[in-house]
N, C-alpha and C positions, 0 to 999 in steps of 0.2 A: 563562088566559093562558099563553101558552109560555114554556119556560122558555127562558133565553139565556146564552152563555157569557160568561166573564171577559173583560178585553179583550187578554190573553195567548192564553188557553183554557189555561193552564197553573198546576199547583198554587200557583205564588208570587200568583196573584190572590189568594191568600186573604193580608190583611193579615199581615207581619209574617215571610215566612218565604223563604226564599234555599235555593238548590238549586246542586250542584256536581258536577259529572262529570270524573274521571278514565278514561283507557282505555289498555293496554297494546296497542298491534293486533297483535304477530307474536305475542303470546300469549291474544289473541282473548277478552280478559278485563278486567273493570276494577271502578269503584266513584262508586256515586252518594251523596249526603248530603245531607238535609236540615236545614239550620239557622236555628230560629229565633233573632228577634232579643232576644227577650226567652225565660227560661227558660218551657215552655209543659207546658199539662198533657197528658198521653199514657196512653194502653191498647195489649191486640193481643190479637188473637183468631187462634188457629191451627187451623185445618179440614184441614189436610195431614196425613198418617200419616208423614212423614221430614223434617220442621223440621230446621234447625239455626242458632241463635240465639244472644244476648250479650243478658245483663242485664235478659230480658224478665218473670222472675219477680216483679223489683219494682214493675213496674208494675200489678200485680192492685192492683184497689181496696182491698182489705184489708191492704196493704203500705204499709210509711209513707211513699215517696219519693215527694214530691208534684208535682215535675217534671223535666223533663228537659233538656239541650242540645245534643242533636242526636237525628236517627237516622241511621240507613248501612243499605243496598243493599247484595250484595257479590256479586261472582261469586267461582269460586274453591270453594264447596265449603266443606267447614272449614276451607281456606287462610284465605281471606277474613274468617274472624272477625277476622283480623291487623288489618284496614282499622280497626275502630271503635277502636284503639291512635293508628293515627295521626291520625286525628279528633281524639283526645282531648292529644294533642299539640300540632296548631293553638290549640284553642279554650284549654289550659292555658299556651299563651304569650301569650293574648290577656286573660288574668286570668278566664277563664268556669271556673267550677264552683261546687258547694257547698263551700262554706266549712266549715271541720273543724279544729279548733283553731289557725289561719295557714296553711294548706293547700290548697287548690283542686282537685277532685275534678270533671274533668264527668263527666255520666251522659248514656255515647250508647250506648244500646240497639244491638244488630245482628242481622240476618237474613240469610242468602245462599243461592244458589242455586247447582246443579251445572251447569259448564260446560269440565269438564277435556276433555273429551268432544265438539269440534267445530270441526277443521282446526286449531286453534293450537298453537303448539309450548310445550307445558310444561316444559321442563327451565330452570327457571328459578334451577338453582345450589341453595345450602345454603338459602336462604332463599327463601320465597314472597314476591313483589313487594306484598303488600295496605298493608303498614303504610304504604307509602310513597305507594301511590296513594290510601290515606285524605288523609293529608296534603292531600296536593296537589288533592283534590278540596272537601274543607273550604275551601282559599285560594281555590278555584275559585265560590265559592256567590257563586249573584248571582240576581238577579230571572229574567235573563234565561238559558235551556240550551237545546239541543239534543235531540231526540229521536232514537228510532231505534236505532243499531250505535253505541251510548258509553256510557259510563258502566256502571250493571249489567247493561246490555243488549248491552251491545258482542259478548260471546259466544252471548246465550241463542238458544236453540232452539226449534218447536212442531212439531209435530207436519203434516212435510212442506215448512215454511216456517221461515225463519229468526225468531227473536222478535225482541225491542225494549225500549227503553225508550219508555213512554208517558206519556204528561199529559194532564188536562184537569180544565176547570172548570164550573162551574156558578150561578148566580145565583139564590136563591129568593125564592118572590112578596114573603116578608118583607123581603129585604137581606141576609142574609145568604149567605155564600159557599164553596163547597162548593169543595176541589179534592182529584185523585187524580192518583197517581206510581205508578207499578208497573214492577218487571220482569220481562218476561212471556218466560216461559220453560216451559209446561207440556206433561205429556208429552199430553196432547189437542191436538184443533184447534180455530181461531181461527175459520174458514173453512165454509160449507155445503157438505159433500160433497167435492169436487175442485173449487169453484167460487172465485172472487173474492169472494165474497159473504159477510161478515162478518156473526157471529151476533151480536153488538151490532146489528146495522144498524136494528133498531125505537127505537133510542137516540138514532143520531146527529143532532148537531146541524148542519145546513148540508150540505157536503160534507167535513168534514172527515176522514173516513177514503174516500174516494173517491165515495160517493154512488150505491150503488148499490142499496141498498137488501135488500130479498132475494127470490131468485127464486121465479119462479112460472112451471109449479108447483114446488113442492121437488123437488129430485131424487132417484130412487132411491134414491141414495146415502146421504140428509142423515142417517143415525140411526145409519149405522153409525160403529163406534169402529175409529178411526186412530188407533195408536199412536204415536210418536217412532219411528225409526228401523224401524218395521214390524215392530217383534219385540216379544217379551213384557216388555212395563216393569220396570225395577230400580227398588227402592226404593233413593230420592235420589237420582234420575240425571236430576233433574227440579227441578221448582218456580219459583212465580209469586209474587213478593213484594210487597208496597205501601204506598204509606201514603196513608189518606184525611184530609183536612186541614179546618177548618172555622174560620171569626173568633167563632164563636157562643163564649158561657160555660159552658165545660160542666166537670164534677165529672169525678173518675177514673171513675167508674160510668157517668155518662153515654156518656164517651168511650169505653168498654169497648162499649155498646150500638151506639153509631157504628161499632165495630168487623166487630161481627158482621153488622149491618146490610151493610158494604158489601162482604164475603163474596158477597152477592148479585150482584155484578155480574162476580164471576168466575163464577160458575153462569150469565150469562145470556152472556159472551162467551167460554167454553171447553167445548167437550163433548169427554170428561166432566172435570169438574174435581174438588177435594178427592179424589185417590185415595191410596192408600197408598203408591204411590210419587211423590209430589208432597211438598214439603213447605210447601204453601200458608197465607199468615202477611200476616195485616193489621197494621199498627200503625194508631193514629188517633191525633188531633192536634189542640188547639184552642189558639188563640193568644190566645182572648177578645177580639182588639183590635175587634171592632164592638161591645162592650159590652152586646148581646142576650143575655139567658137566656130561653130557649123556653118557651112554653105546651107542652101536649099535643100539641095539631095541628101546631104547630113541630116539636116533637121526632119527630112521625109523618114530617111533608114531610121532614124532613132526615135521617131511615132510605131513606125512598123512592129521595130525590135522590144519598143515597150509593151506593147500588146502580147504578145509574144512567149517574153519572159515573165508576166506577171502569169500568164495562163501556167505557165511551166510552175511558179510557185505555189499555185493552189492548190493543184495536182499532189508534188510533192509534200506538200503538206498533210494532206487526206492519205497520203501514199505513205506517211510516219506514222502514225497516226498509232497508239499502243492500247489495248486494254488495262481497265484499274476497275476494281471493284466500285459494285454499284452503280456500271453504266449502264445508260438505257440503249443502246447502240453497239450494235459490232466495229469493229476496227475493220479497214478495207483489205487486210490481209487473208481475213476467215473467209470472204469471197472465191479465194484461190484455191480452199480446200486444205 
């Protein structure tokens, strides 16, 4: 049976979790957040050689914090770790954290990508804007976002083409429900060759990143590596971030596997991905709320379908993707003619 998307195609299908997008545009940068509604369990698995992160060490299985209240996206660089402050500011006016002798503490993990680096004007004063756009991206979380040029995608880059923020979901034969958030910013391409044609495209569901499937024959071109900017890649002047979400019951361990698992789906929708200067970084996510704990062949189908779905969100994201003055990149739509 085929599989079929959420009835969003968007990470919030998976019960229980709210997404929020902040974006600075003359500073061509911003911040996405995801919030569940109940504290949920979380991993991340980093394959990038130039991460740079907030609070991720606690989440290894063998660490005691057993969940978390948000995550954050951030453009920005090491500005951006600013954003998961103001995060943590919403959700501690809202009475969310762990509790610590009368005290409220939330735990929102952060990850960000490099985007000082395309047409926006950074001279942004004594202070980097992140704290503020956490905030406001946190009051922002709803079922319902936007894809495309917002949020942590508002600035990102690929390699010839503008990035995105992307989504999608997924629905397994079991019930439960897969979704993936990324912001795809990698110094590779999204693209076969110089074509329209999206290396997800054996993925997609419907038409939902244009429908075009992939060409034939392959072109010439398909093998070779395109850089970002057609010069020799800096380490951290890059990186595709995300997070794969699940209703299934899964352990810190499990969710760590879910992690790595859907690492796969940037290998099937970026060549080349994981490089040293990327700093490519899953978090995973499970809300429990379908009350499912997998079998074996569950836990296989839902490695599979993570891989999968995340490729599907990268796509789509590069596939929103709008022009704004001052970029140094076309949008993948000018491909199409």
């Amino acid at each position: 049976m085929p599989f079929r998307t959420g009835p969003k195609n968007l990470i919030t299908d998976v019960a229980g979790l709210r997404v929020g997008n902040a974006a600075d545009w003359r500073l061509k940068t911003g911040v996405t957040v995801v919030v569940p509604d109940r504290p949920a369990v979380a991993a991340v698995q980093v394959l990038g050689g130039a991460p740079g992160t907030r609070e991720t060490d606690a989440l290894e299985p063998h660490n005691s914090l057993k969940e978390i209240h948000a995550l954050v996206l951030s453009g920005g660089s090491a500005f951006g770790l600013d954003a998961a402050s103001g995060v943590q500011a919403a959700l501690r006016e809202d009475g969310v954290g762990v509790e610590v002798r009368g005290q409220r503490v939330p735990i929102v993990p952060a990850a960000i990508l490099f985007d000082l680096i395309n047409g926006g004007d950074k001279e942004w004063g004594r202070y980097p804007p992140y704290r503020d756009l956490g905030y406001v991206a946190a009051r922002n979380a709803s079922v319902d976002f936007e894809l495309g040029s917002t949020g942590a995608g508002c600035g990102a880059l690929s390699s010839g083409l503008k990035g995105g923020l992307g989504s999608a979901s997924t629905i397994l034969t079991n019930g439960i429900t897969v979704g993936a958030l990324v912001a795809a910013n990698p110094v590779g391409s999204v693209t076969v060759g110089h074509s329209a044609h999206f290396w997800a495209a054996p993925f997609e569901i419907g038409d939902e990143f244009g429908g075009l499937g992939l060409p034939s024959p392959l072109p010439p071109d398909a093998a070779d590596i395109r850089w970002k900017f057609d010069a020799e890649p800096q380490p951290g002047g890059n990186t595709t971030i995300a997070v794969i979400a699940t209703d299934a019951v899964l352990t810190k361990a499990a969710a760590k596997r879910l992690a790595v698992a859907a690492h796969d789906g940037f290998a099937r929708a970026i060549w080349p991905a994981h490089t040293p200067a990327d700093g490519d970084l899953v978090f995973a996510l499970s809300t429990g709320a379908s009350g499912i704990e997998l079998d074996e062949l569950g836990a296989m189908e839902l490695s599979a379908v993570a891989g999968s779905t995340m490729a599907r969100a990268i796509a789509r994201g590069v596939h929103a993707a709008t022009p704004a003055e001052n970029d140094l990149f076309p949008v993948w739509s000018s491909r199409r003619g």
